[in-house]
N, C-alpha and C positions, 0 to 999 in steps of 0.2 A: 864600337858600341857606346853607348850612354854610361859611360865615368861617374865617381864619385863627384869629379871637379865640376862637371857636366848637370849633375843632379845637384851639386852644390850650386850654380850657378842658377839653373833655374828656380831655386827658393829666393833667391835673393832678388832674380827679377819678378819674381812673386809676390817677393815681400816688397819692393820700393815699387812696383806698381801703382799701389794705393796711395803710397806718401803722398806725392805730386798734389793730390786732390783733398787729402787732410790739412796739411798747411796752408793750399787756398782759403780752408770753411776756417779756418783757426787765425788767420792773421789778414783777410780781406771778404770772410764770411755774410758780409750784410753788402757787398758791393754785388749789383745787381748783375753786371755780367760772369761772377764766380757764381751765383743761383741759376745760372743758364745752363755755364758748364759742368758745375756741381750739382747734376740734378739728379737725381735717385733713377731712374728712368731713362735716363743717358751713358753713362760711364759705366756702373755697375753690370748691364747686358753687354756693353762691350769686353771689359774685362772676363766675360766667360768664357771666352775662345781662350782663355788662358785654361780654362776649366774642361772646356772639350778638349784641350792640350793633351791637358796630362791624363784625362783620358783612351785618348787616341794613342798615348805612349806606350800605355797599360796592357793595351789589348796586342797591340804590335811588337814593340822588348820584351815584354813575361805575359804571361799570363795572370788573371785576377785568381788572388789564389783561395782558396775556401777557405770558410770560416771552422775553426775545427771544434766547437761548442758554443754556445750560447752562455760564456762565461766572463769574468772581466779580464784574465789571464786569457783566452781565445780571442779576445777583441784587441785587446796589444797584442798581438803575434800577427792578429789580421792586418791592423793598420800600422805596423811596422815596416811594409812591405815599401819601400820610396818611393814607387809613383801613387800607392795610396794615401802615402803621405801628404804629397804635394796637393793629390787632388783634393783632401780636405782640407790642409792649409789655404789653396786657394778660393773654396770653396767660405771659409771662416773668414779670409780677408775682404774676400767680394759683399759679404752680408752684413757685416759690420761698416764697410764704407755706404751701404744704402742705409742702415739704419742711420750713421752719422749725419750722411746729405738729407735727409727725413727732416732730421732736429735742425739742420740749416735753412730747411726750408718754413718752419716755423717760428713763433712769437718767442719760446722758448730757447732758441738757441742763440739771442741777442745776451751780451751782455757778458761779463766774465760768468756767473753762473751757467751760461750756454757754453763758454768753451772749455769751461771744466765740466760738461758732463760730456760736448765731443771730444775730450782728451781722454774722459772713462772711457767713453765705447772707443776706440780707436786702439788704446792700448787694455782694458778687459772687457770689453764688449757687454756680454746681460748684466753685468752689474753697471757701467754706464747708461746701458738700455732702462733699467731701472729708476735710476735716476732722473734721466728725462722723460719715463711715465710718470712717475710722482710726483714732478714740477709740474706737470702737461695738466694732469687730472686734478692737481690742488689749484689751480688758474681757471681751468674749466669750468671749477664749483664757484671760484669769483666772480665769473662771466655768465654764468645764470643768475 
């Protein structure tokens, strides 16, 4: 059956999935063929088979198991469960790498200011996301 090592194993190719495509946009970012491959529209719908994965795991190893209240101790007990885990970790990795590829694909994400705000999103995501609204929207106001 599917292991600790097993489930271990799939986080982590979960988790280094993404790298590969962060340190493109991070150390060859403005090179036109990493905007090809790094493109929001590309990579990120293919990494979702990682996401119908662990899905697919879910329904066939255990079962999805109920929510036993509408509380925030029921909502850890929910998502404690490891393949529900995985599936929104890879769910959080996948959304954060298209937000990233977003801001690579923009004016905004030149520049050490661009790769310190895709280093926020890549490693804390809305608060990166943030960041690159705020540059996005105070540039915007320059440009009218």
């Amino acid at each position: 059956m599917f292991g600790e090592a097993r489930l271990n194993l799939l986080f982590w190719i979960i988790t280094g999935s993404t790298a590969p495509f962060w340190l493109l946009m991070l150390f060859f970012g403005r090179h036109r063929w990493v905007k090809m491959l790094c493109h929001p529209w590309v990579i990120p719908p293919l990494l979702g088979g990682l996401h119908i994965y662990t899905i697919y795991l879910l329904f066939t190893i255990t079962s999805a198991p109920e929510v036993p209240d509408a509380s925030m101790k029921g909502m850890r007990e929910f998502w404690s469960q490891p393949f529900l885990f995985l599936s929104l970790w890879v769910h959080r990795m996948i959304l954060d790498l298209f937000c990233g590829m977003m801001l690579n694909l923009t004016k905004e994400g030149e520049g050490a200011a661009g790769k310190i705000s895709l280093v926020l999103i890549w490693l804390l995501g809305p608060i990166g996301l943030m960041v690159f609204a705020l540059r996005y929207w105070a540039n915007f106001r320059e440009r009218r």
